[in-house]
C-alpha positions in Angstrom: 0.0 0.0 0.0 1.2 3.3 -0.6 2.2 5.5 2.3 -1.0 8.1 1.1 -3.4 5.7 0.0 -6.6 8.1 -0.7 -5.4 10.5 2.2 -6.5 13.7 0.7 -3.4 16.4 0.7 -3.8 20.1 0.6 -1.2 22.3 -1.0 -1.0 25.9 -1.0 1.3 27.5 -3.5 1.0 24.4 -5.6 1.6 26.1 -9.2 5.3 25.7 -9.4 8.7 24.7 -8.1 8.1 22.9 -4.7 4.4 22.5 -4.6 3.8 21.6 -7.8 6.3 18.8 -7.7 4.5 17.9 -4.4 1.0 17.2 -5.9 3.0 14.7 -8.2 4.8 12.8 -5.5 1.5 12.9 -3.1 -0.3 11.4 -5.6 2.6 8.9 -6.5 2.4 7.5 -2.9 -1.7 7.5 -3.3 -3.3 10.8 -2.1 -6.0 13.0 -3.8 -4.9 16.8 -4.0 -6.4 19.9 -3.5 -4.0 22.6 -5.1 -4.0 26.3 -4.0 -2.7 29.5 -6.0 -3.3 32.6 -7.6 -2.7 31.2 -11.0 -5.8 28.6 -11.7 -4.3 28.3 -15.4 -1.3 26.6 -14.1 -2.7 24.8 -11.7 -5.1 23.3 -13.9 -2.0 21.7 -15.6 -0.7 20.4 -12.4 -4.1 19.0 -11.8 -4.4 17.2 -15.2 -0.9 15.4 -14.6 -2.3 14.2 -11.3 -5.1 12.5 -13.1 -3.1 10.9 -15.3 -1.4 9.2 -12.5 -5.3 7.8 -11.6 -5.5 10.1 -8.8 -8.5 13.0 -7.9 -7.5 16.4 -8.3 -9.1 20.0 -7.7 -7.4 23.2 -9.0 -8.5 26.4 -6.4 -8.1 29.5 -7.1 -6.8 31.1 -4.1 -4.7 34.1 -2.4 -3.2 33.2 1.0 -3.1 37.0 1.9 -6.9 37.3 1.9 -9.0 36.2 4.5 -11.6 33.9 3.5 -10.0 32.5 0.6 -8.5 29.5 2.5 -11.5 28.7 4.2 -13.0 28.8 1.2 -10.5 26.7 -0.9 -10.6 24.0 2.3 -14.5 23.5 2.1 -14.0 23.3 -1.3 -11.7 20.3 -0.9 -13.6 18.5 1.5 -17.1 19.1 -0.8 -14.7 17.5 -3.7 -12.2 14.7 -2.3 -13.6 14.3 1.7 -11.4 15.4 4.7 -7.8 16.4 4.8 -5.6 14.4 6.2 -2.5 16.5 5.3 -2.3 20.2 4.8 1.0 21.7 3.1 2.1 25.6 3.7 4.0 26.2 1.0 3.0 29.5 -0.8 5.6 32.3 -0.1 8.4 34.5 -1.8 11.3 36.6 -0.8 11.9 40.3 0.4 15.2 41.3 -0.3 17.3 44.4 0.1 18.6 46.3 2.9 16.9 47.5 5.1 17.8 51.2 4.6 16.0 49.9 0.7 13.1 48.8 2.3 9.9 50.1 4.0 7.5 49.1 6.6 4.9 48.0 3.8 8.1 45.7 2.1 8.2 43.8 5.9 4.3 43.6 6.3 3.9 42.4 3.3 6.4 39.8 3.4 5.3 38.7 6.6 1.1 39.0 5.0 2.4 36.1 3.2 5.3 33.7 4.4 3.8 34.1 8.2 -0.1 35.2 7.9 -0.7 32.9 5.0 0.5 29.9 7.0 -1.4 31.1 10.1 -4.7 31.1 7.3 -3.9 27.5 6.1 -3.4 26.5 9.8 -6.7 27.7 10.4 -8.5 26.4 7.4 -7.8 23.0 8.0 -7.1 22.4 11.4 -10.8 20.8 11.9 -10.0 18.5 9.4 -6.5 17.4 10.8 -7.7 16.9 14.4 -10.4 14.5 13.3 -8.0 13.0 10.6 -5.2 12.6 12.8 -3.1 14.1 10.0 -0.4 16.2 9.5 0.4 20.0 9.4 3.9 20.2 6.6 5.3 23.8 7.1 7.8 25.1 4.1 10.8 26.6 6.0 14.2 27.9 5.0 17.3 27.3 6.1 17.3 31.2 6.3 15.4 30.4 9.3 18.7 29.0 11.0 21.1 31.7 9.9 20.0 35.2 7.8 22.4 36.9 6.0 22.7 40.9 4.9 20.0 42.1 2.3 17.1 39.1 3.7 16.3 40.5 6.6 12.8 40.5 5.6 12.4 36.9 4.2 14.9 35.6 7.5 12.1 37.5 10.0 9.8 35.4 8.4 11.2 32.2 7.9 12.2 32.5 11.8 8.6 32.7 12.8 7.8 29.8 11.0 10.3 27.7 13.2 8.8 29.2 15.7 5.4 28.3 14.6 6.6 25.4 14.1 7.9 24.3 17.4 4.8 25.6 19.2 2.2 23.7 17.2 4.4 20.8 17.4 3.8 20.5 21.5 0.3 21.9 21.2 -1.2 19.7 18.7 0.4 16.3 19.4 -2.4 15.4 22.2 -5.0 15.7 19.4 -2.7 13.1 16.8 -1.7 15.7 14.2 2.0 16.1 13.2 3.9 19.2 12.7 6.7 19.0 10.3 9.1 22.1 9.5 10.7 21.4 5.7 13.9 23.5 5.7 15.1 23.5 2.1 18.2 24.8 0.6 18.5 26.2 -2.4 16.0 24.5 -4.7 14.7 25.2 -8.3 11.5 27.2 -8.2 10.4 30.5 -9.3 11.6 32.2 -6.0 14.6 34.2 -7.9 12.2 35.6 -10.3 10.0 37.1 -8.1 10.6 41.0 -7.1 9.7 42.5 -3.6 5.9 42.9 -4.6 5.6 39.7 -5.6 5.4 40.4 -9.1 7.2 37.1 -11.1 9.8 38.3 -13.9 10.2 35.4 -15.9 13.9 34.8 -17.4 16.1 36.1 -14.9 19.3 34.8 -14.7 19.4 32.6 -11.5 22.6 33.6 -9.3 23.5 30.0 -7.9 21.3 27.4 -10.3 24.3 25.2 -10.2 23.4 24.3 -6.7 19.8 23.8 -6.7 17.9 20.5 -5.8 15.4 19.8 -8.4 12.2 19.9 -7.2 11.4 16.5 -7.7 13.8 15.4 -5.7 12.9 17.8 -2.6 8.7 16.5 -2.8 10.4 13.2 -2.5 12.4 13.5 0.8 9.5 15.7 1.8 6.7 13.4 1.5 8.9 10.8 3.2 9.3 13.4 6.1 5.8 13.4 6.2 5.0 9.9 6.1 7.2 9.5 8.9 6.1 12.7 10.9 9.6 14.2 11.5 9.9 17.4 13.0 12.0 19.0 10.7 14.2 18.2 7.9 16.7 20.5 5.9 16.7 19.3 2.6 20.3 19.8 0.6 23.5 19.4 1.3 24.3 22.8 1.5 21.6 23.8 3.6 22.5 20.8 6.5 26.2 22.6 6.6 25.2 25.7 6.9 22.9 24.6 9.9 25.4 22.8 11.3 27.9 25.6 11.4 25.4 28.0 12.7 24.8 25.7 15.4 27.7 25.0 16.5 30.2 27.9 15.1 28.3 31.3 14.8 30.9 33.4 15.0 32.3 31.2 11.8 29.7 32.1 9.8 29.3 35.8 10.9 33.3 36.1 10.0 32.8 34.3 6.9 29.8 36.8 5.8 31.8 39.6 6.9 35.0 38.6 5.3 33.7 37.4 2.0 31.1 40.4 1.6 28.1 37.4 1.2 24.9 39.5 0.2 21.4 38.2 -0.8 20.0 37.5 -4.3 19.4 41.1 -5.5 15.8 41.8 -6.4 14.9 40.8 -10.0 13.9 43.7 -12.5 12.7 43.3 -16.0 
């Protein structure tokens, strides 16, 4: 049996990179999917590759910075595939520059959706978890180990999330449901492409695509982290060095970020 036979999976930010190469590997391992994003024309095509695996699908229009539209999207799901079993906070993007660069709308908004639009889907289908005994997957960063100069924005964010993370984690294991922080790397998605608004600008030149995870191979260890309910698990190579380091050796990586000048992605332009 497959480790998601007819669980139903929810997935917000499921029209590229990481979530749309989680719908596939869901439904590899069995599930139904209900995918969540702004763009319904994409995720229509995500949806139709899920059905050719033999697996239900149901593409949702849906902005994790309104209120209502998860709640919506959720009822949705459960009108069209039952009950979820696992709900997947994925949707987000990346604030960059320094701070001097940005404003207090650059931080709100950045927090509107990497912290506020995982506190919607948390709300949205925590019902459903509880009485599922499911699981709650929560797309970190390693920038929310260690932040470097030009993300504070994004690394404010993605530390809330572990913080999130680690709260739920004690809160909600009397009621069944697991928490599970995914701290990825660098891996290919759209995230370089996107500018400080949000607003994708498709073809620019990706800084360090020579070290990215493909995206398959992330929903793989992912969903495995799932099945097995693991706390957290940071994805690349990379990434579980840098961790390491920051654990154990701050001051190596401050004096490496200050000796080496290391900056964040710049924001992409057209």
């Amino acid at each position: 049996m497959a480790a998601f036979d007819s669980h139903v999976v929810f997935i917000t930010g499921a029209s590229s990179g990481i979530g749309a190469a989680l719908a596939q590997e869901f439904a590899r391992q069995g599930a139904d999917v209900a995918l969540a994003a702004r763009r319904l024309d994409r995720l229509q095509t995500v949806a139709a590759k899920v059905e050719t695996m033999g697996r239900r699908a149901v593409a949702l229009a849906c902005d994790v910075t309104r209120d209502g539209d998860l709640e919506r999207a959720a009822a949705q799901t459960r009108a069209a595939l039952g009950p979820i079993a696992v709900a997947v906070a994925n949707a987000g993007f990346g604030v960059v520059g320094e701070v001097t660069r940005l404003t207090l709308d650059d931080y709100r908004r950045q927090f509107e959706t990497n912290v506020f639009g995982v506190l919607r889907t948390v709300y949205a289908t925590l019902d459903d978890l509880r009485r599922t005994r499911g699981r709650l997957v929560i797309i970190g960063s390693v920038s929310g180990h260690l932040s470097t100069p030009g993300a504070s924005a994004y690394g404010m964010s993605k530390f809330a999330l572990r913080a999130l993370a680690q709260s739920l984690g004690a809160e909600l294991a009397p009621d069944g449901v697991a928490v599970v922080l995914i701290s990825p790397g660098f891996v290919t998605s759209e995230l370089h492409e996107v500018d400080n608004r949000g607003v994708r600008h498709a073809g620019v030149r990706d800084p360090v695509y020579r070290l990215r995870m493909p995206a398959a191979t992330a929903a793989r260890r992912i969903v495995g982290a799932t099945a097995r309910r693991r706390r957290e698990i940071v994805l690349t190579g990379h990434g579980k060095f840098s961790v390491f380091l920051q654990r154990h050796v701050p001051w190596l990586i401050d004096a490496g970020i200050r000796r080496f000048g290391i900056r964040a992605r710049r924001e992409p332009i057209s």
